[in-house]
C-alpha positions in Angstrom: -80.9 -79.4 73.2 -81.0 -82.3 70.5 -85.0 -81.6 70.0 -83.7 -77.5 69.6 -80.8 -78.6 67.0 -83.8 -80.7 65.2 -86.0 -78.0 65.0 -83.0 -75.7 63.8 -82.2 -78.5 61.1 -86.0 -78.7 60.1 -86.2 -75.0 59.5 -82.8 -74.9 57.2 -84.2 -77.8 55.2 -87.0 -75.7 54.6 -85.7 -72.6 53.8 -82.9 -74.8 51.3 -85.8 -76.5 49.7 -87.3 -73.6 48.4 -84.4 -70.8 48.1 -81.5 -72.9 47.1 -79.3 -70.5 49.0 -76.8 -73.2 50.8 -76.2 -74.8 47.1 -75.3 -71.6 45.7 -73.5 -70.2 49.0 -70.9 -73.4 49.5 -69.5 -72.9 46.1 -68.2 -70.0 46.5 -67.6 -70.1 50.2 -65.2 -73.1 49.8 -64.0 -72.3 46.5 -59.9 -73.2 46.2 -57.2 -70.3 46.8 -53.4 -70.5 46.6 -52.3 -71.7 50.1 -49.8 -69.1 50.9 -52.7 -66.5 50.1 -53.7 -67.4 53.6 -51.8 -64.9 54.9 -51.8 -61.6 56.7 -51.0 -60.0 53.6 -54.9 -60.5 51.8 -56.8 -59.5 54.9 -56.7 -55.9 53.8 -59.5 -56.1 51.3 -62.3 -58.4 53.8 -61.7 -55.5 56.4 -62.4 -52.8 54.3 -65.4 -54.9 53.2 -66.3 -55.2 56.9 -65.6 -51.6 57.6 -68.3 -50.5 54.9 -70.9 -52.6 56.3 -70.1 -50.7 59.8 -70.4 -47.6 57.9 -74.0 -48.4 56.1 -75.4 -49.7 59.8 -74.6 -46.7 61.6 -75.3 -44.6 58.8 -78.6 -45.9 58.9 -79.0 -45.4 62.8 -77.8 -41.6 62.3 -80.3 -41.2 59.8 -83.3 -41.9 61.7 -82.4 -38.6 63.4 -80.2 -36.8 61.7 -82.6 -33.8 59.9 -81.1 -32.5 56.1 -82.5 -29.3 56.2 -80.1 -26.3 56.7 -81.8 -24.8 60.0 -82.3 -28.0 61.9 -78.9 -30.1 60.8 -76.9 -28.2 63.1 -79.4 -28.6 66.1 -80.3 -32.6 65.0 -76.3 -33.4 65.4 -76.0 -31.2 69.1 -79.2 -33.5 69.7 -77.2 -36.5 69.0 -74.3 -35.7 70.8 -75.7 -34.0 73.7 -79.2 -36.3 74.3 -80.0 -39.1 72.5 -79.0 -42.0 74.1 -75.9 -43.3 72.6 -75.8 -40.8 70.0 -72.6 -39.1 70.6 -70.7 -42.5 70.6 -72.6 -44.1 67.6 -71.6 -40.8 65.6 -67.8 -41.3 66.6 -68.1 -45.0 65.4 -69.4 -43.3 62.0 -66.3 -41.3 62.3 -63.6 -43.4 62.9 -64.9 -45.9 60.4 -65.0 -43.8 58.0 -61.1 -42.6 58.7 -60.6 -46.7 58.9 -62.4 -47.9 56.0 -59.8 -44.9 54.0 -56.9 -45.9 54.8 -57.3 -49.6 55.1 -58.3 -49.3 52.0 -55.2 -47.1 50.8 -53.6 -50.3 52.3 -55.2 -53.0 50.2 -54.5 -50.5 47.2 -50.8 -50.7 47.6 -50.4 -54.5 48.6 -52.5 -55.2 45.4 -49.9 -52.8 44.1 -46.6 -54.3 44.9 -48.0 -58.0 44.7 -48.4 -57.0 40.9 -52.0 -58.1 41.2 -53.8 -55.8 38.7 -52.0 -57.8 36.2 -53.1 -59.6 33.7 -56.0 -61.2 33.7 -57.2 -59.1 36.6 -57.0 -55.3 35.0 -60.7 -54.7 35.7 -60.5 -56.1 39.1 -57.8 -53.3 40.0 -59.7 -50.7 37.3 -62.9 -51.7 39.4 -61.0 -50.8 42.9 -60.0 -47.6 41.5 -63.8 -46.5 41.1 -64.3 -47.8 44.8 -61.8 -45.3 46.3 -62.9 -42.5 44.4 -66.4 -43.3 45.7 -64.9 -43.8 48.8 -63.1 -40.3 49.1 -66.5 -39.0 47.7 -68.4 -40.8 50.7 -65.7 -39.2 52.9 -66.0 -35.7 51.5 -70.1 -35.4 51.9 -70.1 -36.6 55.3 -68.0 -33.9 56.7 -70.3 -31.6 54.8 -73.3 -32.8 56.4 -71.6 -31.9 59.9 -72.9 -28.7 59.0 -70.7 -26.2 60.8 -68.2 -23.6 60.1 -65.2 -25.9 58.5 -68.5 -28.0 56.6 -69.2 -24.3 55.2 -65.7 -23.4 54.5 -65.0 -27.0 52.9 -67.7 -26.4 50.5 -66.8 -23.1 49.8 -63.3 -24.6 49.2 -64.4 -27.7 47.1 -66.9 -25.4 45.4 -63.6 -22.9 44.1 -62.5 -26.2 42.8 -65.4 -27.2 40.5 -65.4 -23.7 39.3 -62.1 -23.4 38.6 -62.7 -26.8 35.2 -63.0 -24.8 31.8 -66.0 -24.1 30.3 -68.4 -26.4 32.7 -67.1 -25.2 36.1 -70.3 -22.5 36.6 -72.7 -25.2 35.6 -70.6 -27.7 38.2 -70.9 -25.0 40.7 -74.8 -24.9 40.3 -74.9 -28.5 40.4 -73.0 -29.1 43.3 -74.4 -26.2 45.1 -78.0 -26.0 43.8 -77.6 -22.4 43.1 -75.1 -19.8 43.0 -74.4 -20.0 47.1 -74.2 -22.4 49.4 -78.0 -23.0 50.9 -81.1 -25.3 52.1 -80.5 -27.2 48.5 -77.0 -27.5 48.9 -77.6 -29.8 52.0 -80.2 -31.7 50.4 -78.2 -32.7 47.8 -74.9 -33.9 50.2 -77.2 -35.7 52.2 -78.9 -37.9 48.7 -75.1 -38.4 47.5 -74.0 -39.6 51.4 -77.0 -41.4 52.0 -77.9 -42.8 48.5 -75.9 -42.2 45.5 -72.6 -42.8 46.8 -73.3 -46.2 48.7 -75.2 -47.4 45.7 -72.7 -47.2 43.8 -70.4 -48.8 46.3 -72.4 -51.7 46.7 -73.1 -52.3 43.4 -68.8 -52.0 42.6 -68.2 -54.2 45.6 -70.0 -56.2 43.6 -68.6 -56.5 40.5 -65.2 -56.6 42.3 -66.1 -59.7 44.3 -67.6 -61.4 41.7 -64.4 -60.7 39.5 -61.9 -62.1 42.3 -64.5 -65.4 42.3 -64.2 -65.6 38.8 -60.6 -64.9 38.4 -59.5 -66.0 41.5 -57.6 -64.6 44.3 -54.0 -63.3 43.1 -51.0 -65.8 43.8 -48.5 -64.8 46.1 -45.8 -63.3 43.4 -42.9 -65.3 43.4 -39.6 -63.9 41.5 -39.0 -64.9 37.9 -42.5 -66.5 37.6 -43.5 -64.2 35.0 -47.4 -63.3 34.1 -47.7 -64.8 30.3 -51.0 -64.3 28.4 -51.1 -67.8 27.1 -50.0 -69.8 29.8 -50.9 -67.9 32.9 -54.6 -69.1 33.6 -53.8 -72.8 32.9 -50.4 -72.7 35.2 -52.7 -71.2 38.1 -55.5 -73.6 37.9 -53.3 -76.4 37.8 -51.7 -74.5 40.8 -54.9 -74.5 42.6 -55.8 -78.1 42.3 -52.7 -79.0 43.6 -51.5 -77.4 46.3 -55.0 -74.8 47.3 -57.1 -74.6 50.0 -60.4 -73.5 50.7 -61.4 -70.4 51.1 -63.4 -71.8 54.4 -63.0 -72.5 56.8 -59.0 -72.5 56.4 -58.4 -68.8 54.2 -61.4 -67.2 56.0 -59.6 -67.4 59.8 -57.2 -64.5 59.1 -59.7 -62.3 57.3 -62.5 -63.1 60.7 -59.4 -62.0 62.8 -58.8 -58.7 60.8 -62.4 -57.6 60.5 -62.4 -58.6 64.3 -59.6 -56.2 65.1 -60.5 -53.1 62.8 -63.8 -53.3 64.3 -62.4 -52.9 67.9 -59.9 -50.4 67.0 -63.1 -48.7 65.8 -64.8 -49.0 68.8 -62.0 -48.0 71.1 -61.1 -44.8 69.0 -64.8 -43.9 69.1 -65.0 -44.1 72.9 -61.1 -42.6 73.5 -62.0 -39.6 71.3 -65.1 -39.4 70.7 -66.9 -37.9 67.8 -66.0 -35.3 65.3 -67.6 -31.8 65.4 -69.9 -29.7 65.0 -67.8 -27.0 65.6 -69.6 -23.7 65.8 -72.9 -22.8 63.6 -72.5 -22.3 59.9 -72.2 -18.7 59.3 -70.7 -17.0 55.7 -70.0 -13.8 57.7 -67.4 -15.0 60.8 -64.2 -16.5 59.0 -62.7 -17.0 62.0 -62.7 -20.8 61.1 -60.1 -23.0 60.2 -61.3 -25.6 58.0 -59.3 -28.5 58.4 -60.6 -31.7 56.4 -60.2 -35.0 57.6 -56.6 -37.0 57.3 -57.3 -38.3 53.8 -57.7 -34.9 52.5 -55.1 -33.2 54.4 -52.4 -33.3 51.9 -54.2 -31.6 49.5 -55.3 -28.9 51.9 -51.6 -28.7 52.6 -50.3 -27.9 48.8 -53.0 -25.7 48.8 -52.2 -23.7 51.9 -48.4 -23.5 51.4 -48.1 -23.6 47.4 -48.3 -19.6 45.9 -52.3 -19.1 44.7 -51.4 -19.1 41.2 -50.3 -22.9 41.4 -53.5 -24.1 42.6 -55.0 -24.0 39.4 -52.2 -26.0 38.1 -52.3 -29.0 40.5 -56.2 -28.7 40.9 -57.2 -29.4 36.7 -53.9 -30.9 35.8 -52.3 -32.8 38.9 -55.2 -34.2 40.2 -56.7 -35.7 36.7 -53.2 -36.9 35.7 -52.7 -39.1 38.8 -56.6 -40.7 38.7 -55.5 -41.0 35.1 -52.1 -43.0 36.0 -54.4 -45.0 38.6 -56.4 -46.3 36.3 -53.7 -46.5 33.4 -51.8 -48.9 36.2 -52.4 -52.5 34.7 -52.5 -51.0 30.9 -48.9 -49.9 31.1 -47.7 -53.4 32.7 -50.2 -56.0 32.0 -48.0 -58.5 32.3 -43.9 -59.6 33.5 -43.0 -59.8 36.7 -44.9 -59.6 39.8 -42.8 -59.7 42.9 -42.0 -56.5 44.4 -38.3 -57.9 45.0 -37.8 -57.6 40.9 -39.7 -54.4 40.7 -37.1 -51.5 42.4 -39.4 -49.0 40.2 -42.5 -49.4 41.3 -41.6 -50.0 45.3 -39.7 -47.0 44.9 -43.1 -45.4 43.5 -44.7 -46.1 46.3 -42.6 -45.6 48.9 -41.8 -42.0 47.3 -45.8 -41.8 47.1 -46.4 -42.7 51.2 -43.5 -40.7 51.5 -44.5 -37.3 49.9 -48.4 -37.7 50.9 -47.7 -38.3 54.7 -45.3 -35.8 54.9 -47.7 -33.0 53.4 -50.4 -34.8 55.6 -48.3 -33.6 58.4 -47.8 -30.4 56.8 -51.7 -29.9 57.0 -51.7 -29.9 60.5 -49.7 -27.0 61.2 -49.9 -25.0 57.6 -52.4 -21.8 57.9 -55.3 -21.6 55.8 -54.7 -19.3 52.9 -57.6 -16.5 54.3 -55.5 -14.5 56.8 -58.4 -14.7 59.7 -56.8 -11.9 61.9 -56.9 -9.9 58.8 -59.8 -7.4 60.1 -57.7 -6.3 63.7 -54.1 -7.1 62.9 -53.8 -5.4 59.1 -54.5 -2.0 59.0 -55.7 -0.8 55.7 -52.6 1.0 53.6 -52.3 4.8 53.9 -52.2 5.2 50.3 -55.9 3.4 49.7 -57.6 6.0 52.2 -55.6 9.1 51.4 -58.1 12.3 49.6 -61.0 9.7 49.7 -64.4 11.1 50.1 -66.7 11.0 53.5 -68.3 8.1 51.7 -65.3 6.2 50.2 -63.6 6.2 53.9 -67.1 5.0 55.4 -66.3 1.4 52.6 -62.8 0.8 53.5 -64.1 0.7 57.4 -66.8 -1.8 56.1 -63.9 -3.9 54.8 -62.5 -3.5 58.0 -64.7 -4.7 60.1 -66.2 -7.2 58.0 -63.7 -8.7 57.7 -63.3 -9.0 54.0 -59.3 -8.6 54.1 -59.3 -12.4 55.3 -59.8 -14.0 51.6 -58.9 -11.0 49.9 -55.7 -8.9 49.6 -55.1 -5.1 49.4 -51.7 -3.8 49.1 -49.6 -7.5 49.4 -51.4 -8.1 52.5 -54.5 -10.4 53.1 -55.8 -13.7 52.4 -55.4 -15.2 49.3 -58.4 -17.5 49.1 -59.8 -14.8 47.2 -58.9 -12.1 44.1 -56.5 -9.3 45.4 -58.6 -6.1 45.5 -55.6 -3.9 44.5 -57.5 -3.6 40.8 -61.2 -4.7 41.6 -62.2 -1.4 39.7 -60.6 -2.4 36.5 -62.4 -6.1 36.4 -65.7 -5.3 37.6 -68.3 -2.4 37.1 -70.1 -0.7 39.9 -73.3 -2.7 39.2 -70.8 -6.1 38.7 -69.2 -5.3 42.1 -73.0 -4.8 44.2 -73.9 -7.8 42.7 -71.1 -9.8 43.5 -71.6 -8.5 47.2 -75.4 -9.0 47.5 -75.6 -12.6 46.1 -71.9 -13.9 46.2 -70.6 -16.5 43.9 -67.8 -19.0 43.1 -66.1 -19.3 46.9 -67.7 -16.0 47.6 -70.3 -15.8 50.5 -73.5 -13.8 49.8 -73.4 -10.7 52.1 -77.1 -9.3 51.1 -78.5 -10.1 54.5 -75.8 -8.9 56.4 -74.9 -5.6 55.0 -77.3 -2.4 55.2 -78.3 -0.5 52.2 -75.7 2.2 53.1 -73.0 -0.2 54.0 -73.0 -1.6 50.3 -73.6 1.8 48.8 -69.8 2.4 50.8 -68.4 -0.4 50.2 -68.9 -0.2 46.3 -68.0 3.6 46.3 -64.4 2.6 48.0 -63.6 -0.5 46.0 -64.3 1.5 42.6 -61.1 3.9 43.9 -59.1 0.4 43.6 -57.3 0.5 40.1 -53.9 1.9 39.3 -53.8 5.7 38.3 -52.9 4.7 34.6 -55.9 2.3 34.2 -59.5 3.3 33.2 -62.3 2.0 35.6 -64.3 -1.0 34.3 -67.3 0.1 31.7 -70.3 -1.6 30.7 -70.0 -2.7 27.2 -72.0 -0.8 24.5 -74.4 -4.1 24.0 -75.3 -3.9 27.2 -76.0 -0.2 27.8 -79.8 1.0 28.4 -80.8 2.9 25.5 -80.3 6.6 25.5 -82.8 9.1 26.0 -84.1 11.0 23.5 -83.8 14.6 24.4 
């Protein structure tokens, strides 16, 4: 043992001579931090740390099988579940860390909150956070589209209505996001290089710039009422704070943060082997809607305004709500730089957050049970009005069986009744011209599936001729404009 302990020693002094690494490592290992921020309270931020490095190790075992193309991703994940040894519990580890390293990290968002540690002179430490749960939430978003199944496809189609719907960009967002018009091969490629590359680079690289702020900073004080944050005295106060009364980060700060990483990590593990993993649930087809796309628990309030709000407001909370609150976020430690810090002096902003967990868990729990906006019994249960199929033609009556039995009446409405994901095709015939309307059927676009390889020649040549009878008896069908027209022949 002694002659093993040498060798060990000979090796480190080795390695030190030539790298340096322990010099620069004990600095900032045992670097001083307030004593009472040895508590319970701060662990939240080294166990979403160690959640993230869970995440990047079994991302990178998943990897190694997992195929990003858009015939094989299905079949590589059933391979992984079903035969690869291990597979089916390392991609429930993925999983649940994923739903851990979320809302451990919605934890450490709020106690930095209410301790009124984005203060001053930490702003860009909380600014920098910010970016890591948006990248976060993006991480989490592109790894449920890479499950590649029907709520993957119906998610996309969903977060692909909401890039469309920003002014003025939201077609070229669509194409970007996509990689086209529809949702393909490319579309896959491209989720997979965000999960797998973009995303985690930039989470690394903000992780970071957030660590090396709370080094250079230091770790926030535990906020005691009426010590106000001042400008001009704040940084001497907590140095002289530090030197007398801190401790070191190790070993004495470091035990609590050990035992929390210790404990998210087995929570981890025992969720992934209780529940298993996630999906795939049923291969990704634009033609059976009989899906319903929930998203993970992070997104499931949103999901939930959007299922139980009327249509029109979606627009409303999608461009407006949505920027205003990452807006407020970030504009968190500009409005109140500095005051006080304890969350027993600040009713307003525990009632903010309260009112916050309050209103996001209840619509969480709203998303549960809320139908999706697409009425999916649409084709058997809702007949098709009387009025819509009264002195139609043979033809006309052959396209309102074709949106019938294709189901089309599960996004879209006719006569108050149908989905909603979708326009209402009550006055299709007044927005879009016959040639608009085969279009829009052969090659989709927007949220819209592309039905060219699942309709016949005859069955689109029906469809169009019924949905042209859809317009109001006082309104002129849709007409080409004059630019556009083919020259006329000259007799």
């Amino acid at each position: 043992m002694p002659k093993i302990t040498a060798a060990l020693r000979s090796v480190a002094g080795w390695l030190e001579a030539r790298t340096g690494l322990a010099g620069a490592i004990t600095p900032v290992a045992t670097h001083a931090v307030p004593r009472r921020t040895a508590s319970w309270w701060y662990v939240f931020g080294s166990a979403t740390l160690t959640l993230f490095v869970l995440q990047i190790a079994t991302g990178i075992c998943l990897a190694l099988v997992y195929v990003p193309s858009a015939d094989q991703a299905y079949q590589s994940l059933q391979y992984l579940n079903d035969s690869a040894a291990f597979g089916a519990f390392l991609r429930a580890v993925h999983f649940w860390g994923s739903n851990a390293m979320v809302a451990v990290m919605t934890l450490h968002i709020l106690q930095v909150f209410l301790f009124g540690a984005y203060k001053y002179p930490r702003e860009m430490t909380w600014i920098a956070g910010v970016f890591m749960l948006l990248c976060t939430l993006g991480m989490a978003f592109t790894g449920q589209i890479l499950r590649w199944d029907q709520d993957a496809y119906w998610g996309l189609g969903i977060g692909a209505s909401i890039a469309a719907r920003a002014p003025f960009v939201g077609d070229t967002l669509v194409h970007v996001m996509l990689g086209g018009p529809i949702i393909a091969g490319r579309t896959l490629s491209r989720f997979f290089a965000l999960h797998v590359f973009v995303i985690p680079g930039m989470l690394i690289a903000l992780t970071g710039l957030h660590v090396w702020l709370v080094l250079r900073l230091g770790v926030n004080e535990w906020p005691m009422p009426g010590r106000l944050v001042n400008r001009e005295t704040y940084r001497a106060r907590y140095e002289a704070d530090v030197q007398r009364d801190g401790v070191p980060f190790v070993p004495v700060a470091v035990r609590k943060d050990m035992v929390a990483a210790g404990v998210v990590i087995l929570l981890v593990l025992a969720c992934a082997a209780i529940f298993g993993p996630n999906g795939p649930h049923g291969v990704p087809d634009p033609t059976i809607t009989d899906a319903a796309p929930r998203p993970d628990f992070y997104f499931l309030s949103l999901f939930a305004l959007m299922a139980l709000l009327p249509p029109w407001t979606e627009t409303a909370i999608l461009l407006v709500g949505m920027p205003v609150a990452i807006m407020i976020l970030f504009a968190v430690p500009l409005l109140s730089p500095t005051g006080e810090k304890s969350w027993r002096r600040r009713p307003v902003a525990v009632l903010s957050a309260l009112l916050i967990l309050l209103v996001v868990t209840t619509l969480a729990a709203l998303g549960v049970m809320s139908p999706w906006s697409p009425v999916m019994d649409a084709s058997t249960a809702l007949a098709t009005p009387v009025a819509y199929v009264q002195g139609r033609s043979p033809l006309e009556l052959q396209g309102a069986i074709v949106v019938q039995s294709k189901q089309c009446r599960n996004c879209h409405s006719l006569g108050g009744e149908g989905g909603a994901r979708g326009p209402a095709l009550d006055g299709v015939a007044t927005r879009l011209t016959r040639d608009q309307l085969i279009r829009q059927v052969l090659q989709g676009g927007g949220n819209m599936p592309a039905y060219g390889k699942n309709l016949t020649p005859a069955e689109v040549n029906a469809l169009v001729a019924f949905l042209q009878t859809l317009r109001p008896a006082n309104q002129p069908p849709a007409r080409t404009p004059v630019a556009m027209r083919p020259p006329a022949r000259a007799e």
